[in-house]
N, C-alpha and C positions, 0 to 999 in steps of 0.2 A: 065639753069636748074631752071624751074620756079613752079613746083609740085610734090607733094609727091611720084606721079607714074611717072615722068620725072625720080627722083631717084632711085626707088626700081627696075627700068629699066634696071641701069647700071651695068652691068657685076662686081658681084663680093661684089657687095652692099649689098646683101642680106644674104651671109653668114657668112660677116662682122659683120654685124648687130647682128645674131643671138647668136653669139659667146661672143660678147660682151655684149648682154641681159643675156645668160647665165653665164657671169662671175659675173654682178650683182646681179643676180638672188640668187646665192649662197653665195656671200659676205653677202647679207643680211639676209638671213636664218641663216647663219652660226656665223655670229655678234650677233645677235639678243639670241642665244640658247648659246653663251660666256658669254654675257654682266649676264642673266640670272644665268648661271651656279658659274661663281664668286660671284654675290651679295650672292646666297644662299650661298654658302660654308664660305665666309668672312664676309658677313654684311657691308660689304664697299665701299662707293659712291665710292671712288678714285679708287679703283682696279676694281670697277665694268665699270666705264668712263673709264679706260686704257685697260679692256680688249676687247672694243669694238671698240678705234678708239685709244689706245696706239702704234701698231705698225705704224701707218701713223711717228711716231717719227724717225721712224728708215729710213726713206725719206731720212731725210739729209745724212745720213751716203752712201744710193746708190748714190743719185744728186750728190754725190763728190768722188766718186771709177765706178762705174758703168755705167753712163748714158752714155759716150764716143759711149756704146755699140748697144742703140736705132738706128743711123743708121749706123753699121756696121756689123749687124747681118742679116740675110735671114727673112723679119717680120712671114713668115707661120711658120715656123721651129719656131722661137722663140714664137710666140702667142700660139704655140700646145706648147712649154716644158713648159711655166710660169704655163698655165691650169694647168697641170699635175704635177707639183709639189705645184701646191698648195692644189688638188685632194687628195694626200696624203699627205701633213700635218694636213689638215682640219679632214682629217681622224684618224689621229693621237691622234689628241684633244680629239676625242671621245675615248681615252683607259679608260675602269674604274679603279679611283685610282688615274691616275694622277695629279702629284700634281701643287699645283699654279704655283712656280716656273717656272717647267718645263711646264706649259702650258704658260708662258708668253716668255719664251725662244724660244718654236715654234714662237709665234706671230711675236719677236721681226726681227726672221729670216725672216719669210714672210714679214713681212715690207722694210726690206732688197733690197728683191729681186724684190717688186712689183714698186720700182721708175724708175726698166727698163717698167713694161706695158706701161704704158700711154704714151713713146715716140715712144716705138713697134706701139703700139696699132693707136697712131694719126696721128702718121708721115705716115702709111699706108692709111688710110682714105684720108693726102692730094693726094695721087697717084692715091687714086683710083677714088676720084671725080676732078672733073675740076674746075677750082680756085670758079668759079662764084659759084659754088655748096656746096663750104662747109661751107659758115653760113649753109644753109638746111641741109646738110649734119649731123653737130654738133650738131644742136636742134633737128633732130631726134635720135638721141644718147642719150640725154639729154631727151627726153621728155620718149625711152628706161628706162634708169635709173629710172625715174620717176615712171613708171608704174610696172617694175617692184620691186621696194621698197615697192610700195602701195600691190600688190599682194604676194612680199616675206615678210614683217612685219606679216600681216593679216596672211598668211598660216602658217609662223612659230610660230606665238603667238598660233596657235591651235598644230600644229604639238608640241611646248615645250610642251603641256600639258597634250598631248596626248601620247607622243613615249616617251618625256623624254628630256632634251638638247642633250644628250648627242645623240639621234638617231636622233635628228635635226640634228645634226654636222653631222651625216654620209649621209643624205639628200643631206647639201651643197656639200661634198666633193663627192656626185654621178654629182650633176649638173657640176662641174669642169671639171670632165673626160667629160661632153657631148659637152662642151666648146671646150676641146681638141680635141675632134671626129670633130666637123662641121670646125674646124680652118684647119686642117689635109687635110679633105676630101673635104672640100669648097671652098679653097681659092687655088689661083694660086699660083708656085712658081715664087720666085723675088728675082732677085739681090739685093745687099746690097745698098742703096742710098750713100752710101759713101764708100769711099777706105781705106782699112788701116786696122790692127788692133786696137779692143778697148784696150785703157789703160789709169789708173788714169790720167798722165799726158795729153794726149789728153782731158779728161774728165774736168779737170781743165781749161785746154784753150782754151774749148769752154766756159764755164760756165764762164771765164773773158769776152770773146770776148761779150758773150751775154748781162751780166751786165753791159760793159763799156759805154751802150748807155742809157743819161737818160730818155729818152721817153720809150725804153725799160721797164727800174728798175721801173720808175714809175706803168706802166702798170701791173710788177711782184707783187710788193709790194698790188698794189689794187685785184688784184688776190689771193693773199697770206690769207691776214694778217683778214678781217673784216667779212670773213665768216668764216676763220677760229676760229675768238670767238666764231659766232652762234654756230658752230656744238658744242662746249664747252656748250652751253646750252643745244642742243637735248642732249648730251653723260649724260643728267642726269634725263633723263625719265624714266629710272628703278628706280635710290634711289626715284624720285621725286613721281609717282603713278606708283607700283609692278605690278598690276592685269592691269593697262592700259597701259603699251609700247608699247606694239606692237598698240592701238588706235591709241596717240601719235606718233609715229614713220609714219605708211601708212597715216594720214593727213598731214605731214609736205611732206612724198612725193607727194601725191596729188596736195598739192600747188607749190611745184617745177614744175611738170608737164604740170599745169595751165601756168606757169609764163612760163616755155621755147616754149610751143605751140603760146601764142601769139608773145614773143619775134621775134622767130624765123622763124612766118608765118606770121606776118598781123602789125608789127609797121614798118611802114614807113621809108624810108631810110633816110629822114634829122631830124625823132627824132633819130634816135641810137646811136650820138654823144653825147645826151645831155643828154638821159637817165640812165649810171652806176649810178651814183651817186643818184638820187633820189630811184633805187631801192636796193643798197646798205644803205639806210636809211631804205624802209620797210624792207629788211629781218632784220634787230637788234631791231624797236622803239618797234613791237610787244610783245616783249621778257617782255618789263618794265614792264607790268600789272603784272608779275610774283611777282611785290612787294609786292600785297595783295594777293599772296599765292592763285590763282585764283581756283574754283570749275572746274570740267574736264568738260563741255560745254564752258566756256570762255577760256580757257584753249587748248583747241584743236582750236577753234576760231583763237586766238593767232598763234598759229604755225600755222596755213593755209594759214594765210594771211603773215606770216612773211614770208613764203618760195618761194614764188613767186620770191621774191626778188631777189634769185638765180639766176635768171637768165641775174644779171648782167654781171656774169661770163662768157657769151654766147658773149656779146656784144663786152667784153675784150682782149679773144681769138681772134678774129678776126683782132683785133686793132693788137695785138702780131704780127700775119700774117704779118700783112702788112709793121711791120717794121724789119722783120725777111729774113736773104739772105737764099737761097731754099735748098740750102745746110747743113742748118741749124735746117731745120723745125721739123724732130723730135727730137731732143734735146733740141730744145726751147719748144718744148710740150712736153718732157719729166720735162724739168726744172718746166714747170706752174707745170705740175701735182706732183712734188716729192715735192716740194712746199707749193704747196694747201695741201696738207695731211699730208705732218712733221708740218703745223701749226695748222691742226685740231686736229692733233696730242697734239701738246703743248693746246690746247686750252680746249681739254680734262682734259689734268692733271693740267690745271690750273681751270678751274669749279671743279674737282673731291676735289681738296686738300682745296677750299675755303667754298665748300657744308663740307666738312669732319669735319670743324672749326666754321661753322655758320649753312647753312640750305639750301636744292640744290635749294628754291626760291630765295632766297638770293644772291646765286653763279649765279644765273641766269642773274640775273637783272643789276648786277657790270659788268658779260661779255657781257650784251648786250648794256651799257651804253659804255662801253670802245671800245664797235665795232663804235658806231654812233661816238666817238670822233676819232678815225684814218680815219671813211670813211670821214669826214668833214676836217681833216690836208691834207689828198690826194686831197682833191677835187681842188685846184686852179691850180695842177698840171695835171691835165687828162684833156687836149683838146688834140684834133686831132695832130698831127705837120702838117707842111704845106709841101709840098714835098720835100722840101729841106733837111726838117730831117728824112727824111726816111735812114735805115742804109745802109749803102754802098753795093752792092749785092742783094738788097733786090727791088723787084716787087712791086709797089703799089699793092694789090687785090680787084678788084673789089667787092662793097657791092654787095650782092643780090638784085634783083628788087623789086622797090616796089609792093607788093602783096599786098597792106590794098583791 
């Protein structure tokens, strides 16, 4: 599978796709008109950073009760019920009145239950494309995400100002239910990739079995931890400039977009190995300008070029793959994803509580100084292994071809 219409070919790709553009679509509209909705009511960086990327905290609590269940559910069924309740909670948010508490109580739920998506959501994607296809596969997901952040930021910065947050929220939570229509009506039904019922205890001894490998942990950990500081920078584009988040916000997607389009279509198959790490350095070095409190043209400069960088995470997942038994693969994409997000999570409320105490340029500059020293202690640890340490059960997967 060597083009973008080799893929949008394949049975099944396409209302995948759409489903999953639509669940971003709405995350960001709906984050965006939270993040918003708290700064007014509070005045507070921290509540306003946790109400936008606070429930990714509550990741760990699913990765360790829950995830057992990514392949043991039917993925159609399950990708139309996560939509749908998330449709109406999102809905929910919007009651007038609502108090903090209780709107962080919704979150914390939906945070919950969103570390089942992304093993739902990938483990399907590896079925439905053939091994060779899912770098392409992932980076048009990603480059998805991408565009649509640049387009849900930009809408909902007009749509807060216009309808209110609180008719943004009901916005997100219409895009939800459309998620749940094309998931329903779009997708095939499918056995469950694995036998058994889910339960904690399974859930545990996958999540051992997956960690026991350290080429694995390694791979998890550079996944985890160094973009999860950045986003701890973005979650502070509302206290940082009010009237330009939503600017902020669709440039830093823009540059994601940039960075997974080329990743994913045109570097060459013997740089990919040598690559996370140098762009796990651009996505944090950008950040540092933040020490002089930069004017919003350098400022947006900054995040554009720092988000490219993202798309280390493209190159990583795949490395995952490869050392991952097939039996395993959505739960290992479930673990990256509960992961990645309980750390943007923490990474949030650690920019929010350090802006709360100093100044969100300030909080900026420390999470992005602390992201370049973990991505530099991981680096002598991320090479390839040689096949020998590939985990037991587990397929090399072939890279995608070189397309430069």
């Amino acid at each position: 599978m060597r083009t973008y219409r080799d893929l949008f070919r394949t049975p099944e790709f396409t209302p995948f796709f759409l489903a999953s553009a639509g669940q971003v679509a709405a995350q960001t509209v709906s984050g965006l008109a939270l993040g918003t909705l708290v700064y007014t009511a509070t005045g507070s960086p921290l509540l306003s950073a946790l109400a936008m990327f606070g429930p990714s905290l509550m990741q760990v609590v699913g990765a360790t009760t829950l995830l057992s269940a990514a392949d043991r559910l039917p993925p159609r069924a399950a990708m139309t019920g996560l939509a749908l309740v998330f449709g109406l909670a999102t809905a929910a948010l919007a009651i007038p009145g609502l108090p903090v508490w209780a709107v962080f109580t919704v979150l914390l739920g939906q945070g919950m239950i969103a570390s089942l998506g992304g093993g739902v959501r990938y483990g399907l994607l590896n079925e439905i494309l053939a091994r060779e296809g899912y770098l392409l596969g992932r980076s048009v997901l990603n480059m998805s995400v991408g565009t649509m952040q640049i387009c849900g930021f930009a809408t909902g910065g007009v749509l807060v100002t216009t309808l209110s947050p609180r008719g943004t929220l009901l916005v997100g939570a219409a895009l939800y239910l459309a998620g749940a229509a094309v998931s329903r009506f779009g997708l095939s039904g499918r056995p469950p990739r694995a036998a058994g019922r889910p339960s904690i205890a399974g859930t545990w001894r996958n999540n051992a079995r997956l960690w026991s490998s350290v080429p694995r942990r390694r791979v998890y950990l550079a996944l985890w931890v160094p973009n999860g500081l950045v986003v701890g920078c973005e979650s502070l584009y509302v206290s940082y400039a009010p009237r330009h988040a939503g600017l902020l916000f669709a440039c830093g997607a823009l540059g994601m977009l940039a960075g997974d389009t080329l990743t994913g279509r045109f570097v060459p198959t013997r740089w990919r190995e040598r690559l996370p790490i140098p762009l796990y350095l651009l996505l944090a070095v950008p950040y540092l300008v933040f020490v002089l409190r930069p004017a919003l043209p350098l400022a947006v400069a900054a995040v554009t070029l720092a988000a490219v960088g993202y798309s280390a995470s493209l190159l990583l997942q795949e490395r995952l793959m490869s050392l991952t038994p097939d039996e395993l693969s959505g739960h290992a994409l479930g673990l990256h994803s509960a992961g990645m997000l309980t750390m943007q999570g923490v990474g949030a409320a650690l920019a929010g509580s350090l802006a709360q105490f100093t100044s969100p340029s300030t909080a900026m500059t420390l999470l992005a100084a602390a992201s370049v020293a973990v991505t530099l202690t991981l680096a002598p640890g991320l090479h390839r292994g040689r096949p020998g340490q590939v985990a037991a059960g587990a397929r090399p997967r072939p890279l995608a071809e070189d397309r430069r």
